[in-house]
Each structure stands twice: as structure tokens, then as C-alpha cells.
VOGU-3710 file (C-alpha; in Angstrom, 3 decimals, decimal comma):
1> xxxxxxxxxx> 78,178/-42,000/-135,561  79,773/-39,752/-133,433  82,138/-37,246/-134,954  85,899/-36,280/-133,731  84,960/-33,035/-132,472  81,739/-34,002/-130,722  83,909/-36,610/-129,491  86,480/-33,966/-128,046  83,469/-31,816/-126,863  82,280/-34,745/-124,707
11> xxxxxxxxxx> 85,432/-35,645/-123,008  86,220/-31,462/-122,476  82,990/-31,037/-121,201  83,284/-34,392/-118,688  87,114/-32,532/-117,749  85,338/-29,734/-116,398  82,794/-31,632/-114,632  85,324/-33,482/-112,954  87,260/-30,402/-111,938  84,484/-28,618/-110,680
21> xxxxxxxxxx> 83,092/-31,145/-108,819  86,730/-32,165/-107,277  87,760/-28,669/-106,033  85,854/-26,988/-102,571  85,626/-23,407/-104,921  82,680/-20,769/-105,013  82,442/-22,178/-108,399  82,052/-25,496/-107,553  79,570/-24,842/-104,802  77,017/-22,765/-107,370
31> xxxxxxxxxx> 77,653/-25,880/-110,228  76,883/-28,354/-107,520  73,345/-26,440/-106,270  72,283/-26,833/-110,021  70,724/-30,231/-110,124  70,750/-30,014/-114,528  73,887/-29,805/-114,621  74,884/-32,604/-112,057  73,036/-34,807/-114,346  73,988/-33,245/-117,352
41> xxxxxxxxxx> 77,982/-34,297/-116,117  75,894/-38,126/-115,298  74,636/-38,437/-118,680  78,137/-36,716/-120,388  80,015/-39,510/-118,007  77,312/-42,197/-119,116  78,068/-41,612/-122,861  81,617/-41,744/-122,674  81,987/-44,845/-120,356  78,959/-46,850/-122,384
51> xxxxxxxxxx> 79,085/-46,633/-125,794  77,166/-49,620/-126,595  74,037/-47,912/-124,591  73,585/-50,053/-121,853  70,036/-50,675/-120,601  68,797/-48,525/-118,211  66,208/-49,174/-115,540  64,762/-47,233/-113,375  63,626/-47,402/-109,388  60,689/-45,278/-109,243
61> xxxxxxxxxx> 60,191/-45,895/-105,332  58,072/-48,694/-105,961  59,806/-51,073/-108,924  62,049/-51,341/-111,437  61,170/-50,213/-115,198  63,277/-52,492/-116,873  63,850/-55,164/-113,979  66,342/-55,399/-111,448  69,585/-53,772/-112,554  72,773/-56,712/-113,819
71> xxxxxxxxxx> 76,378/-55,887/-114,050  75,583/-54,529/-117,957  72,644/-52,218/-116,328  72,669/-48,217/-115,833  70,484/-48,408/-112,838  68,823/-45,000/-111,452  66,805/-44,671/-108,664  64,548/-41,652/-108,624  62,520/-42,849/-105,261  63,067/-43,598/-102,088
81> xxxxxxxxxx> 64,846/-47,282/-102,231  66,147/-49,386/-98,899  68,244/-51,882/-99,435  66,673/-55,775/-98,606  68,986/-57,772/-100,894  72,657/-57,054/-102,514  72,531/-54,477/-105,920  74,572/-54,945/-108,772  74,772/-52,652/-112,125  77,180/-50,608/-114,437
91> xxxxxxxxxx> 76,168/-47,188/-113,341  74,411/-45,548/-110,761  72,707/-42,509/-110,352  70,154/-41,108/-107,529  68,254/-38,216/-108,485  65,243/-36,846/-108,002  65,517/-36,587/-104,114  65,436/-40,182/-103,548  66,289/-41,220/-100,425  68,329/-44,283/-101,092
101> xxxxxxxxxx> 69,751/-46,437/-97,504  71,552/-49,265/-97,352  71,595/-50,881/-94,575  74,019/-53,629/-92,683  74,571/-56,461/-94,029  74,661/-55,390/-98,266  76,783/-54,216/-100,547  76,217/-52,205/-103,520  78,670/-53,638/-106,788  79,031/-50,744/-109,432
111> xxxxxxxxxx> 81,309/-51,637/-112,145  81,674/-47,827/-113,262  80,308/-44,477/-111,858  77,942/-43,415/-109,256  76,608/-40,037/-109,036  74,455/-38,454/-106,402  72,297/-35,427/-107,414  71,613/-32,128/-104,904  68,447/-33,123/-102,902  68,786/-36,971/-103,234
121> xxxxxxxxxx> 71,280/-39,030/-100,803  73,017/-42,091/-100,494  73,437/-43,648/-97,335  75,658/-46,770/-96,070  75,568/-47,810/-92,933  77,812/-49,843/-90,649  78,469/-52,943/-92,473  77,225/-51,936/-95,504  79,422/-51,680/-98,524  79,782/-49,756/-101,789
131> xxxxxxxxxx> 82,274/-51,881/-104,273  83,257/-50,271/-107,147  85,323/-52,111/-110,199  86,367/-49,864/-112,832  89,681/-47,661/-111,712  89,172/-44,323/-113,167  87,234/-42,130/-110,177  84,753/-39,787/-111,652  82,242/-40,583/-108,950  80,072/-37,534/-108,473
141> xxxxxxxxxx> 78,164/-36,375/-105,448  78,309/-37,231/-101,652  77,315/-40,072/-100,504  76,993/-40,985/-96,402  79,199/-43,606/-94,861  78,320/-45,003/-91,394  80,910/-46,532/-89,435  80,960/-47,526/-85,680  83,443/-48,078/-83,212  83,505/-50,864/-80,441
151> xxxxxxxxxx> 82,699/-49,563/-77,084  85,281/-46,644/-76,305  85,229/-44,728/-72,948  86,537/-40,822/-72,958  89,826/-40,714/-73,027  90,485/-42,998/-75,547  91,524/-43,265/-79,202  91,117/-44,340/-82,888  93,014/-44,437/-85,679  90,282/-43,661/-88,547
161> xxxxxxxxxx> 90,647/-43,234/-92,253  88,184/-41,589/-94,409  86,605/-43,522/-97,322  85,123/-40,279/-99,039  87,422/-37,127/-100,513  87,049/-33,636/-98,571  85,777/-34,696/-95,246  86,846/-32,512/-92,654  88,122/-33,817/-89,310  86,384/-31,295/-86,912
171> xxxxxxxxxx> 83,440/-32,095/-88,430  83,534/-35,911/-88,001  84,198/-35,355/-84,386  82,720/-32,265/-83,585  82,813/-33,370/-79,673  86,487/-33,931/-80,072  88,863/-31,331/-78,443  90,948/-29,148/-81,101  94,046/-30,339/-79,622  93,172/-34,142/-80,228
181> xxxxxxxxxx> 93,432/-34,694/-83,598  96,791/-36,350/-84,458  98,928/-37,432/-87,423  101,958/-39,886/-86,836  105,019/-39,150/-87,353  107,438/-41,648/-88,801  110,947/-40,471/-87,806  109,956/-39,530/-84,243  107,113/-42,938/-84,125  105,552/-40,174/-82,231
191> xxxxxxxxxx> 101,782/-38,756/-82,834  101,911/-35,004/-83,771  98,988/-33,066/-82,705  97,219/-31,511/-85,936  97,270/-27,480/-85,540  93,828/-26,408/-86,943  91,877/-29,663/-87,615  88,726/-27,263/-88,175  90,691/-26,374/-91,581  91,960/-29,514/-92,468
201> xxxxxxxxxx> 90,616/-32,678/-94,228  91,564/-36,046/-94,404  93,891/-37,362/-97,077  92,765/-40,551/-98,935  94,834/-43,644/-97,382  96,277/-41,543/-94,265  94,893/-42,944/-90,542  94,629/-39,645/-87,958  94,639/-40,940/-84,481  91,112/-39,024/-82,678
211> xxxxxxxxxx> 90,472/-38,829/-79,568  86,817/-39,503/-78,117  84,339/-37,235/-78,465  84,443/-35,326/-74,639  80,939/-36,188/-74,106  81,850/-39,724/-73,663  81,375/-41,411/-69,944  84,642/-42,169/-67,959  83,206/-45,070/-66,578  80,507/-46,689/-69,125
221> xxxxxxxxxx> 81,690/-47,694/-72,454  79,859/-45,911/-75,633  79,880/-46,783/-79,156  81,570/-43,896/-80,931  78,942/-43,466/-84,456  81,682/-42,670/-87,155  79,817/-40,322/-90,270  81,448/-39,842/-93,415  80,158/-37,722/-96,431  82,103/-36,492/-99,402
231> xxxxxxxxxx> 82,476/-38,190/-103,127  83,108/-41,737/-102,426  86,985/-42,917/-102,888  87,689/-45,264/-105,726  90,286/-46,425/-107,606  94,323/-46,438/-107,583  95,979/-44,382/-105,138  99,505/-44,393/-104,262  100,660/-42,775/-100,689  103,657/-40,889/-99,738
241> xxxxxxxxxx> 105,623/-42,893/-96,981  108,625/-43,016/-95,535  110,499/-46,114/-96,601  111,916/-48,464/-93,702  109,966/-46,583/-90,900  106,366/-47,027/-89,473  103,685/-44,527/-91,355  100,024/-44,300/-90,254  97,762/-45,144/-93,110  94,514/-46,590/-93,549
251> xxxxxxxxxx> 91,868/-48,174/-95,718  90,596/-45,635/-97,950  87,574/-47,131/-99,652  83,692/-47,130/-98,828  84,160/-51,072/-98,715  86,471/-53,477/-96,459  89,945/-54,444/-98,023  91,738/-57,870/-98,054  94,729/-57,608/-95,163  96,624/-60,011/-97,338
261> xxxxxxxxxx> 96,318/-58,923/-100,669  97,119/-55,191/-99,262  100,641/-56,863/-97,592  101,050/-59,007/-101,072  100,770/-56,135/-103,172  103,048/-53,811/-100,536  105,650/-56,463/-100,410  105,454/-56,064/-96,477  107,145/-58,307/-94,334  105,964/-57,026/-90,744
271> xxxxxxxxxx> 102,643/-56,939/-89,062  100,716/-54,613/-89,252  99,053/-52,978/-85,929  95,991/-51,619/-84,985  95,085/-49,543/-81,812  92,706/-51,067/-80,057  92,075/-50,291/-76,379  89,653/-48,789/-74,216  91,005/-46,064/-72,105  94,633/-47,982/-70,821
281> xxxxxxxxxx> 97,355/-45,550/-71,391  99,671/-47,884/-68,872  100,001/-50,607/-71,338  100,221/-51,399/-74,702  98,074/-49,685/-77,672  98,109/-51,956/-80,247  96,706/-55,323/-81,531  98,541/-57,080/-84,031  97,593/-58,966/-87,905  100,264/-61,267/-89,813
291> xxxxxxxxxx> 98,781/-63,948/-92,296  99,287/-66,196/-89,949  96,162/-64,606/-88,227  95,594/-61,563/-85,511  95,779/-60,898/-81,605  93,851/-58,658/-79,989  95,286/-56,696/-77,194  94,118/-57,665/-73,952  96,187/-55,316/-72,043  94,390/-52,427/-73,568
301> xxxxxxxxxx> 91,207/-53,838/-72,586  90,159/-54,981/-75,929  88,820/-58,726/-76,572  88,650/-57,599/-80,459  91,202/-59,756/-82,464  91,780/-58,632/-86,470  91,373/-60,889/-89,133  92,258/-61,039/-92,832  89,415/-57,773/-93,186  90,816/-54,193/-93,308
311> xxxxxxxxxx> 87,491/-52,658/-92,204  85,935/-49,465/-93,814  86,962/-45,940/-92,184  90,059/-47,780/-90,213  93,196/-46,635/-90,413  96,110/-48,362/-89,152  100,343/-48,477/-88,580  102,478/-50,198/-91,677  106,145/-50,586/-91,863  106,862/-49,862/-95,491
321> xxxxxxxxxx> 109,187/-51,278/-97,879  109,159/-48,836/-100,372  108,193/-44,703/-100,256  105,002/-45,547/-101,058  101,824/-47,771/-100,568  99,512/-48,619/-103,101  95,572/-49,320/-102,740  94,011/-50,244/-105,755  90,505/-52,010/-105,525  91,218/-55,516/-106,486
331> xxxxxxxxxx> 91,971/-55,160/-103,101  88,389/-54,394/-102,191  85,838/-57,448/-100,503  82,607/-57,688/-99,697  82,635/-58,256/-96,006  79,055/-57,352/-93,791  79,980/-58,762/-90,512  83,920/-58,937/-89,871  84,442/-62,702/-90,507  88,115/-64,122/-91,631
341> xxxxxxxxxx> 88,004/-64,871/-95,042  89,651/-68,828/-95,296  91,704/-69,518/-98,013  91,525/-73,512/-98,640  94,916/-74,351/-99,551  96,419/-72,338/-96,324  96,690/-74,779/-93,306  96,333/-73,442/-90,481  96,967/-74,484/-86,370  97,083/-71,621/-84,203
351> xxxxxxxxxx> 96,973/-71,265/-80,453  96,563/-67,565/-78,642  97,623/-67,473/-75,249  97,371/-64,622/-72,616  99,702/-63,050/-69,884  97,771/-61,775/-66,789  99,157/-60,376/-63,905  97,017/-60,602/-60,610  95,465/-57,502/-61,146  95,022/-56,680/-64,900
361> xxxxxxxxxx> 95,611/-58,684/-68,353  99,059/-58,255/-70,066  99,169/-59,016/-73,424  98,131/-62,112/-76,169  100,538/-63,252/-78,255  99,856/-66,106/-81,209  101,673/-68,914/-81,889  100,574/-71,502/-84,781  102,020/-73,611/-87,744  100,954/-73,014/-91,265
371> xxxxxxxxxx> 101,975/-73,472/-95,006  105,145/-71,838/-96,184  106,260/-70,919/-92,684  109,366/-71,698/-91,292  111,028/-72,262/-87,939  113,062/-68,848/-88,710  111,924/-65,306/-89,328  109,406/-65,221/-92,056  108,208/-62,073/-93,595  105,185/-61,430/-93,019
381> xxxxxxxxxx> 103,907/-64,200/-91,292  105,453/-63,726/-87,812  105,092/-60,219/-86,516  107,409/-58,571/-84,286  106,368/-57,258/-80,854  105,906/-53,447/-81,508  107,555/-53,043/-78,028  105,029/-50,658/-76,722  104,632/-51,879/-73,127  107,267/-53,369/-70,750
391> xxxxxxxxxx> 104,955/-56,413/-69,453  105,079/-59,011/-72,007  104,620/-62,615/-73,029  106,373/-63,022/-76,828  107,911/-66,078/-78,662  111,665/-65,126/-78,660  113,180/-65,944/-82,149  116,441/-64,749/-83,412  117,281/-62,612/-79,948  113,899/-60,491/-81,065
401> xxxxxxxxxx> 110,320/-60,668/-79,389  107,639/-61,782/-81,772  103,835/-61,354/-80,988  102,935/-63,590/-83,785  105,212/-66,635/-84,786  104,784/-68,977/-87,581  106,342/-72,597/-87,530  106,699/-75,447/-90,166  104,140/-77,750/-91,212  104,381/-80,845/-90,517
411> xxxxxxxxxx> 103,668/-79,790/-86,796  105,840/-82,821/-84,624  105,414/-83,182/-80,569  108,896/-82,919/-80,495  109,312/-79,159/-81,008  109,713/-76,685/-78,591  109,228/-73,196/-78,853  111,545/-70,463/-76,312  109,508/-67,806/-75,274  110,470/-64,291/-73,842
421> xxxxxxxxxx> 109,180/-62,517/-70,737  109,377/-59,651/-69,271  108,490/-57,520/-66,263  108,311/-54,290/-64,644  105,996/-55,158/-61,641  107,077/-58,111/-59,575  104,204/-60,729/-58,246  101,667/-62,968/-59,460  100,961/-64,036/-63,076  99,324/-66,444/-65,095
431> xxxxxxxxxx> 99,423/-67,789/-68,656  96,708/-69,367/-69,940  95,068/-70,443/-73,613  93,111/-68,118/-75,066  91,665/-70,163/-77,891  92,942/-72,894/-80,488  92,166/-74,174/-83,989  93,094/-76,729/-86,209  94,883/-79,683/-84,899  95,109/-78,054/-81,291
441> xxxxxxxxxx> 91,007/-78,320/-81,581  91,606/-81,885/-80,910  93,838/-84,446/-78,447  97,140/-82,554/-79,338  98,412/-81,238/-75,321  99,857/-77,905/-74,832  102,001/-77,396/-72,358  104,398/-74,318/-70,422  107,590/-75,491/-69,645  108,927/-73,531/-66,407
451> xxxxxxxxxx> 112,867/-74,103/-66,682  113,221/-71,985/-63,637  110,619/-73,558/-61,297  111,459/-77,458/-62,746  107,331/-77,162/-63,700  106,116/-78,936/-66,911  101,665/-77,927/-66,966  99,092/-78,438/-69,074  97,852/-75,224/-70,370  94,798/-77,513/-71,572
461> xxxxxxxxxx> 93,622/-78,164/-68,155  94,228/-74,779/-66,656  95,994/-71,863/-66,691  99,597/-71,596/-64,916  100,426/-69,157/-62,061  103,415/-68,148/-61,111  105,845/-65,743/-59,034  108,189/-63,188/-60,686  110,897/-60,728/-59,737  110,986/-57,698/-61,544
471> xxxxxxxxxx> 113,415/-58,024/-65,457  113,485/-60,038/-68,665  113,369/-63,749/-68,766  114,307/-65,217/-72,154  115,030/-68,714/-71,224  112,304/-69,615/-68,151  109,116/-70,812/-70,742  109,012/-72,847/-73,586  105,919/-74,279/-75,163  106,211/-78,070/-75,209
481> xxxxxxxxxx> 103,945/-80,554/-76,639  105,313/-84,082/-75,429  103,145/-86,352/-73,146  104,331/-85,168/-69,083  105,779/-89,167/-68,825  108,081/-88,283/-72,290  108,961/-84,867/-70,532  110,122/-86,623/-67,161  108,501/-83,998/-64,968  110,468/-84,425/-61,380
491> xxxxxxxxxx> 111,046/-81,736/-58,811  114,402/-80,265/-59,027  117,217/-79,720/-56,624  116,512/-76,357/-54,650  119,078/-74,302/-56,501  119,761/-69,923/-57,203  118,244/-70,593/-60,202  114,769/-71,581/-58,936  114,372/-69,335/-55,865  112,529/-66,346/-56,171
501> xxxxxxxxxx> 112,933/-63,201/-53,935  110,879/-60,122/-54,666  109,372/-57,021/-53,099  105,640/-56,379/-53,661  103,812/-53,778/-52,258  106,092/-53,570/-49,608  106,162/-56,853/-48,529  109,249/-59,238/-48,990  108,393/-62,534/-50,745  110,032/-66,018/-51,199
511> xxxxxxxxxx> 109,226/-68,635/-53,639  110,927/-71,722/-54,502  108,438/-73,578/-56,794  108,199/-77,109/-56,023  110,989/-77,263/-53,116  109,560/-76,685/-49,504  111,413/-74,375/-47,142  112,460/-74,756/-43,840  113,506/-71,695/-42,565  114,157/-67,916/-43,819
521> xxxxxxxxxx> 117,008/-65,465/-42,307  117,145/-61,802/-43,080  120,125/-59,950/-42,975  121,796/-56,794/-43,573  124,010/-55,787/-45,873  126,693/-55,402/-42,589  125,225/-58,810/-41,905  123,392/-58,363/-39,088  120,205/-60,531/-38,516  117,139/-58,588/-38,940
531> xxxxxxxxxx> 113,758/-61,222/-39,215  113,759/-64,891/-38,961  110,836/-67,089/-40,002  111,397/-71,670/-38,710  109,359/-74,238/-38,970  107,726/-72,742/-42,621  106,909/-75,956/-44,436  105,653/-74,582/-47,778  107,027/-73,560/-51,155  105,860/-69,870/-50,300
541> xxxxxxxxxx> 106,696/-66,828/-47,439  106,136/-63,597/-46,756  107,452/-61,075/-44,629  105,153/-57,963/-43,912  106,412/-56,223/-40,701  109,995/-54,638/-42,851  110,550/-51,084/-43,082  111,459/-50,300/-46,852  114,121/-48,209/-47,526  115,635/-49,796/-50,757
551> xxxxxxxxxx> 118,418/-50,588/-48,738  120,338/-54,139/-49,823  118,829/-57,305/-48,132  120,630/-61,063/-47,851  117,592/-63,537/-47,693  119,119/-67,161/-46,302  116,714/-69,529/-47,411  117,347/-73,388/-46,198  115,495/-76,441/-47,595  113,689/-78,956/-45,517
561> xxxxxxxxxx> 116,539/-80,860/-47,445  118,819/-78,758/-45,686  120,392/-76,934/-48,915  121,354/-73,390/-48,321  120,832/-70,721/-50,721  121,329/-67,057/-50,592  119,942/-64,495/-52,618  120,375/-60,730/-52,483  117,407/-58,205/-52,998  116,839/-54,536/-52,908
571> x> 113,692/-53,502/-49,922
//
């Protein structure tokens, strides 16, 4: 039996171990070349955390000594090891200058500590996870964490997060100019450029926005290899925000994290946002994650939609509840290959639709009905449009834009859901369904109601085009769901409301949805008639020839059911 002061000398010994090993000091760098003492720290850690002397097995490169490690195993491997097949144990150590990888699709599960000796290395690749149980961190060693990026061009961004203490950011990126390197800045929602990123680290659970390595192409997408090494993160840790305001943070584990259990556990009631985009600094930066499911942001160029997995190395924007936001690893999944992880007793019936303008996609927003939502605001579940780009397609609930919108289960035929849109380039557009599931999967019809044009279509059949003048619309679409004979679809009257006059690319153009026109005068603002177009027949015109000077044009537009309507616009 152990005595109380060998007891004391065991846990003062493990102290300094810890401290050494946790501080970047000359002392630390000699303690950490001496191989006997980085296992004599294992073995001190070992006693302490199993007293009732776990068996230990041992890889030797070629098999185990004891069999294959369990959950009550100390497992060392002290040869070369690749990972076919998911490893489980109490401890684990590498020495011996093993060469341990493991590669995508596994996940190491270590209920206590790992330590990595000088001369040996652990390596986890993309998609490859290290899971750890037990909360106290006295991990020792660096391991390697591989993460990488969807196709990025030079230019472009990510927000990353590092799942190992003490890496520094130059380092990661070494391609990356100094002056690219950013930390964002709550007050200001602004990204601050980091002074001397050569000299500075990342902090566990911060995200720091990088630009692409300067190598990249301009033209040719490239996958950007993210490479971590440092004493692998583990445990509780609680970060420093600023309550009420949007704070950069990110996962900080070697190992995915549950999106829902991290908003659960952080009590917050927005989305959260992710920059995803590929070299698009017109339009917006960010795709979006509530419960109710993610969008992906097809303005920035980016077909990659988040699910319930918080993915290792990514950092992200959170607005916080509190002045702080906890990670703990309960928190922490085993997730190889970036699949939603379904809860059963949360129904789900979603529908993503896009905005595209003629030349470019606008945004996706997400619109669905699930358990516990409501036709209100719920927190989080429906996720408010983080406003980053003026050309937009949102639900419109409670006078605000929403990107994501839950609704009440049952789901009825009957409802209808306002949307908002909104404009800075006048012209041609589109909606159209992105994808569906659930109910939508099946018979259920979708359609966009065009109050403005008279227009009920079937988004299920095809996607809807358009006309638009330049501003915000928040009562021209709804989303219907009634059969077109229950919706009485007729052409309206030609009226102000439904005639369209806009100037694109220089040219003047006239729609009036589903009336025809007969003729088109121009006028001056003294009133004096300037172009005159007879005989037109169609819903559509155009008038090429005009000089622009943003002077004040009357447009008379008369209906081949001889209505008159006259609509000012600025050419």
C-alpha cells in the first residue's frame, strides 16, 4: 500500500510534468528531448489515474501482447501501427519511435491520457478522430492533426480553429501573407488584422479568419491541406466572449462536436454561421446552421450545406448569451465523413430554395416544419439572415429576415408563408427548389405565390423567373401549398402594382406579367414625348436606343385592354 507521502510525491512529481510540458520554456524544451523522462511523467500519470493496474498490452509493430486494447486497457504501441479498424483503451502511449497513422475514416476512443514520446508520432488525418472521455487534460506530447478544406481559390478565406495547444498561426499557413491573419472583433463585427501572427498562437476555442496560402491559383480551385501539431486539446474549457454580440470561436477538439448539443449547452437562440465561399467578396460570406438544419451559401460559390457536425479545426461566428462559451467533450462525436446525425423523435420537412439572378446565384434560404417549432420566432430553430449581402431571398417573420424558418407540425396546405426580397441590381431572377425531405419527398406541391405579377407556379415543375426593379419587396412572394384550382389562379387587372419599369444595363425595360401591352410612350419630365413603341403585343419591351443621364422618365404604358398606367423611373 501506498503511503501518504509517496502519495504526495506522485502527484508533485505529475505537477511538474504537467507544467513543464505546458509552458514553450528552455526548460521545457531540454525535459521534452529526454525521452526517460517523458515516460517517466506516462508511467507517474498511469499510476495516479489507474490504481487498480489496468492491463496493459502492447503493439510491437506486428501484434498485440495482451490482445487488442478494451476501454479498461493501457494500450502502448512501440511499432509502427496504421490504423484499419476503430481503437479503443484507457491509456495511450507511443514510444519507441513508432510511427503510429490513422487514417480517414477511424477514430481513436481514449478514456484517459495519451502521451507521445520524442522520436515517435501520432498522426490523424482528415476524417480521422481522436475522442477522449475523461475531463482532466494531462495529455502529453504532440500529436499531428490533418484537416482539409473544400476547394478554395487565392483570395479567399477560412475561419479555422486549432484542436492542439501552442500551434502557431504563421506556421500553419506559412504561404499566407503576414497581414492576413485575422481575429473578429465583436463590437465593431469587423475582422482585425493580427499584428505579428509569426509570434502568436492560437487560443483553444477562438476561430482566426486566414487567408489562402498566396500560392493558390486565381482561376483553379485547390484544396487548402490544414496541419496541426501541438498536445492534443481535451477537456472543459470555458471562452471569454462578449455577451449579446457576435464572437468568432470554434471547435477546439481533435474530434467533430455535436452543433446541437454545443447550442443546448450555450443556451443559444440564433444560428450560428460559417464562412463558406470561394473567392466572392460581392456577396454574402456566410452559410447558415439552426436545428432545424443548414444552408449553404450559394452566393459565395459554395454548394457545401452544414449539418448537425461541428467539424475538427473549424471555427465559426456565435451570438452569445452569456460572457462565455463552454466546450466540454460530451459534446464530442465520432463523425468520419460529415453526415447529419438524425435524431428519431425530431420530425423533420424541410425545403431549401435558391435566388439566382441571370448572371450569378444569390442566396439559399430553408424553410421546413419540425417538432417544437412554432409559427413565431423560435430560438434557435429559425436563424436570422446575418444581413451580409443586399440580394436576398428570406422568410420575413416578425418585420425581420430569417434564412432559416421553422413552422408547426402538423404541416396543413392551408398555410402560407410571406417571404422578403430584396435587390440592388434590377433584371432577371429565378427561384427555384433546391432540395426537399420528408413529406415534401412525396405528392405535397410547392408553390411561389407572385402577389405583384397575379402568378401562382409550381416550384415542383420548374423554377420561376421573373423581372425586378431595384428595392425591398416584403409582400410580392409567399410560399403556398394549395392545389392551383383551390388558389383560383386568373390574370389580374393591369394595375401600378403589377407593372414593372427598370433600367438594366442601360436599357429601359417594361414588364407587366401576365397582361399584354399595346403601346409604350416615353416622356420627359417637362413632358415632352421622347420614344414611342405600337403595335407591341407581349407582356415584355425594351427600349435600347436612350441616352442615360439619370434624368426622370414618365413611361405611359396602355393595355391591349386599353387601361392606362403611368409609372415614373430614373434613366
Amino acid at each position: 500500500m501506498k503511503t501518504k507521502k509517496s502519495i504526495l510525491t506522485t502527484i508533485s512529481l505529475l505537477m511538474v510534468c504537467n507544467v513543464l510540458f505546458s509552458k514553450n520554456n528552455s526548460s521545457s524544451r531540454v525535459l521534452k528531448n529526454d525521452s526517460s523522462f517523458v515516460l517517466m511523467c506516462s508511467a507517474t500519470k498511469n499510476s495516479i489515474m489507474n490504481q487498480n493496474s489496468n492491463l496493459t498490452t502492447i503493439w510491437n509493430g506486428t501484434t498485440w501482447s495482451n490482445g487488442i486494447p478494451d476501454a479498461s486497457t493501457d494500450a502502448i504501441i512501440s511499432g509502427n501501427y496504421t490504423a484499419t479498424t476503430d481503437l479503443t483503451a484507457n491509456t495511450l502511449t507511443v514510444n519507441n519511435g513508432a510511427i503510429v497513422v490513422i487514417t480517414s475514416g477511424y477514430s481513436f476512443f481514449i478514456t484517459s491520457t495519451v502521451t507521445v514520446s520524442l522520436g515517435a508520432s501520432l498522426t490523424f488525418e482528415t476524417n480521422a478522430n481522436l475522442i477522449q472521455t475523461e475531463d482532466i487534460n494531462t495529455n502529453l506530447g504532440n500529436i499531428i492533426v490533418k484537416r482539409n478544406s473544400s476547394p478554395l481559390k487565392r483570395l479567399d478565406y477560412l475561419l479555422w480553429s486549432s484542436p492542439v495547444a501552442s500551434q502557431n498561426l504563421q506556421s500553419f499557413s506559412t504561404q499566407t501573407l503576414a497581414n492576413r491573419f485575422y481575429t473578429y472583433n465583436p463590437t465593431s463585427n469587423a475582422y482585425n488584422a493580427i499584428a505579428t501572427p509569426a509570434s502568436t498562437s492560437f487560443e483553444a476555442g477562438k476561430g482566426i479568419l486566414i487567408r489562402t496560402p498566396n500560392t493558390f491559383s486565381d482561376t483553379t480551385p485547390t484544396v487548402w491541406s490544414g496541419r496541426f501539431e501541438g498536445v492534443p486539446n481535451n477537456g472543459d474549457y470555458n471562452i471569454p466572449v462578449t455577451s449579446n454580440a457576435y464572437n468568432s470561436i470554434g471547435n477546439p477538439y481533435p474530434s467533430p462536436i455535436d452543433a446541437d448539443m454545443f447550442m443546448l449547452t450555450n443556451n443559444i437562440t440564433e444560428a450560428i454561421y460559417f464562412w463558406r465561399k470561394t473567392n466572392n467578396s460581392a456577396n454574402s460570406s456566410y452559410a447558415t446552421y439552426t436545428v432545424m438544419g443548414g444552408v449553404s451559401n450559394k452566393s459565395g460559390l459554395s454548394a457545401i450545406e452544414p449539418n448537425r457536425t461541428i467539424d475538427v479545426g473549424q471555427g465559426f461566428i456565435v451570438k452569445a448569451t452569456s460572457n462565455t462559451v463552454a466546450f466540454n467533450n460530451a459534446m464530442r462525436v465520432s463523425n468520419n465523413n460529415n453526415q447529419l446525425l438524425k435524431t428519431l423523435s425530431v420530425e423533420r420537412h424541410r425545403i431549401w430554395i435558391n435566388l439566382a439572378n441571370e448572371n450569378f446565384p444569390a442566396n439559399q434560404m430553408l424553410l421546413g416544419y419540425m417538432t417544437n417549432a412554432t409559427n413565431g420566432v423560435d430560438p434557435g430553430i429559425d436563424g436570422t439572415y446575418i444581413n451580409d449581402s443586399q440580394i436576398a431571398l428570406n422568410s420575413y417573420l416578425n418585420n425581420g429576415e430569417f434564412i432559416v424558418q421553422g413552422r408547426s407540425l402538423p404541416f396543413t396546405n392551408t398555410d402560407v408563408v410571406p417571404l422578403t426580397f430584396k435587390t440592388t441590381i434590377a433584371g432577371n431572377y429565378t427561384i427555384s427548389i433546391d432540395h426537399v425531405d420528408g413529406l415534401f419527398l412525396e405528392s405535397q406541391n410547392i408553390y411561389i405565390k407572385d402577389n405583384l405579377m397575379g402568378i401562382t407556379h409550381d416550384l415542383k415543375q420548374s423554377p420561376y423567373a421573373f423581372v425586378t426593379a431595384t428595392g425591398v419587396f416584403n409582400t410580392r412572394f409567399e410560399i403556398v401549398y394549395a392545389t392551383a384550382s383551390q388558389l383560383g389562379t386568373t390574370n389580374p387587372v393591369l394595375n401600378e402594382n403589377n407593372v414593372i419599369v427598370f433600367n438594366q444595363n442601360n436599357i429601359l425595360k417594361i414588364n407587366t406579367g401576365t397582361n399584354s401591352m399595346k403601346s409604350v410612350r416615353l416622356f420627359d419630365i417637362q413632358g415632352k414625348l421622347i420614344k414611342e413603341q405600337n403595335a407591341i403585343n407581349a407582356s415584355t419591351t425594351e427600349f435600347k436606343d436612350l441616352q442615360s443621364n439619370g434624368e426622370v422618365l414618365i413611361a405611359q404604358i396602355t393595355s391591349d385592354q386599353g387601361i392606362v398606367i403611368t409609372k415614373k423611373v430614373i434613366f
